[in-house]
N, C-alpha and C positions, 0 to 999 in steps of 0.2 A: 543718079540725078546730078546735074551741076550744078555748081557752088554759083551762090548767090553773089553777081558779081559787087565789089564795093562800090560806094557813091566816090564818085573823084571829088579834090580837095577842093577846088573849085567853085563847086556846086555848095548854093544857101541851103540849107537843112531846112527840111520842112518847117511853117509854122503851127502851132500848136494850136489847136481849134478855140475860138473865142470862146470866153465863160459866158455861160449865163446871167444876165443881170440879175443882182438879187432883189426880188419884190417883196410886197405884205402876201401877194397871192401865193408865192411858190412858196414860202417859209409855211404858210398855214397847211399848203397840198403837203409838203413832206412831212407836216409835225403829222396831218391826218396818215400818212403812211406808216410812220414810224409808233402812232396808236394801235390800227391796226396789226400792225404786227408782233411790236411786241407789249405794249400795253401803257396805261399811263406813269407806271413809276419809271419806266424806261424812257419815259418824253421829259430830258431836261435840255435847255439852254445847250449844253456841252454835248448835247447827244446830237441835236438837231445840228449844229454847226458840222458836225463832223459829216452828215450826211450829205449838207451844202457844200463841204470841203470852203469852209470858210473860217475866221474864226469868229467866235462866241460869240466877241463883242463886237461884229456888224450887226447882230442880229437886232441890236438894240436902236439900231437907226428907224425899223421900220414894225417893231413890236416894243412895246413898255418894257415888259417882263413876261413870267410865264402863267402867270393868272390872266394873261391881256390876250396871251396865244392861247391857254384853253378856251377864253368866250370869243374871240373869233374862227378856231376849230370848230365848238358846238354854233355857231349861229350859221355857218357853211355846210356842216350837214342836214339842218332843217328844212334846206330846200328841197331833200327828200320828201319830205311829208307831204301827203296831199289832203289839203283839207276841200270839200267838195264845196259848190257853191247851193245852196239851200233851196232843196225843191220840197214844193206843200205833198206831205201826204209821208215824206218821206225822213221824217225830221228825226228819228228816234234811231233810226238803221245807219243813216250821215253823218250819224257822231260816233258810232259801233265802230265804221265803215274808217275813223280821222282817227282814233284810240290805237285802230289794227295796224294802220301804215305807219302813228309813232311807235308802237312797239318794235316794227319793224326796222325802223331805223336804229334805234337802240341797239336791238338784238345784232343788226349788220356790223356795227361798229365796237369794236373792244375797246371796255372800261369806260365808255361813254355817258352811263349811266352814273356814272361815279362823279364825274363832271359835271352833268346837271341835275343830279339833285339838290343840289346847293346853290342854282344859280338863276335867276330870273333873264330872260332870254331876251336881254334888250339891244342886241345890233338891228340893222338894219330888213334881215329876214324873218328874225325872231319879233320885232313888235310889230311886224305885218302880219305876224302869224296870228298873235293873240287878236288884232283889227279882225280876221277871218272867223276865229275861233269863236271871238263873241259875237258876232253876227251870225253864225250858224246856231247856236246856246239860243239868242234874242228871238229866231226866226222861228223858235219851237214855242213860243209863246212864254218864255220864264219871264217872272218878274226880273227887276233888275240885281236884286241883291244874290236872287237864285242863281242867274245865270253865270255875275264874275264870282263866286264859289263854288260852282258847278264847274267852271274851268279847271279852276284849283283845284279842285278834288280830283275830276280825271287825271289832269297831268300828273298828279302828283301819286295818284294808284300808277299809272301808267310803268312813272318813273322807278318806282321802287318795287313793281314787281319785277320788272327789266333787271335792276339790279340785282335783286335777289338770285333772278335765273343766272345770270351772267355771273356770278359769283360762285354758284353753286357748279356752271361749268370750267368754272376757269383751272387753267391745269391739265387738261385735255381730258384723253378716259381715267386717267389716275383719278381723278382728281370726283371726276360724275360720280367713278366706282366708289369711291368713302363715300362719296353725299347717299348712293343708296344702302351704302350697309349702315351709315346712320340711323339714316328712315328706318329700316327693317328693324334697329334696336332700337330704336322711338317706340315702334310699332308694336314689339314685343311687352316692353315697359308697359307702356299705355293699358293693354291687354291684364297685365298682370298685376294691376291696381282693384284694390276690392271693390265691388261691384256695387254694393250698398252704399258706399263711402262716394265715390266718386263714380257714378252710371254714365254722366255723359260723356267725362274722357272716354269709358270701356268702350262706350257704344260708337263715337266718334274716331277711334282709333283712327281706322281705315282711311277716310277723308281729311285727317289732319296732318296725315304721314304723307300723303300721296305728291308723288313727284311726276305729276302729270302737268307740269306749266300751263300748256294751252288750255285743259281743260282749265283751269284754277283762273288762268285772265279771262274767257269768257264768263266762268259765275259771276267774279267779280264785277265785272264790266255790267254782266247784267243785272244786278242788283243797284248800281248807280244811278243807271238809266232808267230803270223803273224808278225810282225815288224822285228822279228828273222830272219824267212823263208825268206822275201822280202830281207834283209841285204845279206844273203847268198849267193841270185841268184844277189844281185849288183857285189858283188864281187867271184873272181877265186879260193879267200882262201889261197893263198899262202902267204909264211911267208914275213912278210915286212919288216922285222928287227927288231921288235919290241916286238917280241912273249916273251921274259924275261920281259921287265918292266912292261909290261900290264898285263901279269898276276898277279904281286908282287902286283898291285895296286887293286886290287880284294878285296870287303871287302864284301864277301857274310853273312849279319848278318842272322844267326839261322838257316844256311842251310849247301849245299855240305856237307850231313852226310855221311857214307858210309854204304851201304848195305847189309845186314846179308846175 
């Protein structure tokens, strides 16, 4: 083959392709890449900039710090969720149906869960969510105090069983494989507790060891919502006077996102 002839001296050298401007949006798209992949002790300031090939302290032009880039991370992925918009008949399945696609975000996104449980979702997607959220809650006939703790309470089962699961896979199969040989010695434990003494551990083993996620968030879920349902038919729904502070007092942690 022949040699690559050289550029004569003459000749400007290429220019170097223009940088990207740095925004709020691509600082948050790469912190959410750099979650995903490698998790959130790995999303610092000094890690992100390096990914920008910038340094650290531009970042500060267009984020606070890194509690200001975790809640606008988490408030960018709740546009995943879709919360339905409330049809009669159907009010009990449309909250099942808003619970299943925030798990689902959760579970898409690594260490996420870890981020909002402790955060109340107030940017610009997240308080349109909880607008939606309590409007589907309202639409099922709950009174008003039921319904902003009825938020709460899903989100907040939502949240922390997401965690749970996401923790128990974190580490890839190493990591699943100890979670079930735990279980299996939970399980044996359990079992080999005297029977007189303690009957319902013995009898409960089985279902308190089991590492069936999905199955475990549908009971759960179902039990909510029945308690929901049952609230509903106690009460007429009508406003008690209350409907202002009860909802202010709503701390739905890692949920009411709003739906794309």
């Amino acid at each position: 083959m022949p040699e690559e002839i050289p550029v004569p001296p003459w000749r400007r050298p290429k220019k170097a392709p223009p940088r990207m401007p740095l925004t709020q949006d691509r600082i948050v798209d790469t912190a959410l890449g750099i979650l995903d992949a490698e998790g959130l002790d790995a999303l610092s300031m000094r890690r992100l900039a390096q990914e920008l090939k910038t340094g650290h302290a531009s970042l500060y032009a267009h984020v606070g710090n890194r509690d200001e880039l975790l809640d606008l991370v988490f408030d960018l992925v709740l546009t995943e969720v879709e919360i339905p918009e409330p049809e009669p008949g159907r009010w009990a399945e449309q909250v099942k149906e808003m619970c299943r696609s925030l798990r689902r975000m959760f579970l898409a996104h690594r260490d996420l869960a870890r981020i909002a449980i402790d955060r109340v979702p107030l940017g610009p997607n997240g308080i349109m969510g909880m607008e939606r959220t309590l409007n589907l809650l309202r639409a099922g006939g709950l009174q008003d105090e039921l319904a902003a703790y009825g938020g709460d309470l899903l989100s907040t089962f939502v949240t922390a069983e997401a965690l749970e699961q996401s923790s128990r896979h974190s580490g890839a199969e190493q990591s699943e494989e100890q979670a079930g040989m735990f279980a299996d010695q939970l399980h044996g434990y359990l079992k080999s507790l005297p029977t007189a003494q303690f009957p319902n551990l013995v009898h409960l083993a089985g279902p308190i060891t089991s590492l069936d996620s999905d199955r475990r968030f549908e009971l759960g879920l179902e039990i909510i919502i029945a308690g929901l349902v049952a609230g509903a038919g106690a009460g007429d729904g009508a406003d008690d006077g209350g409907s202002n502070s009860a909802a202010a007092t709503v701390r739905p942690a890692g949920s009411t996102p709003v739906g794309s």
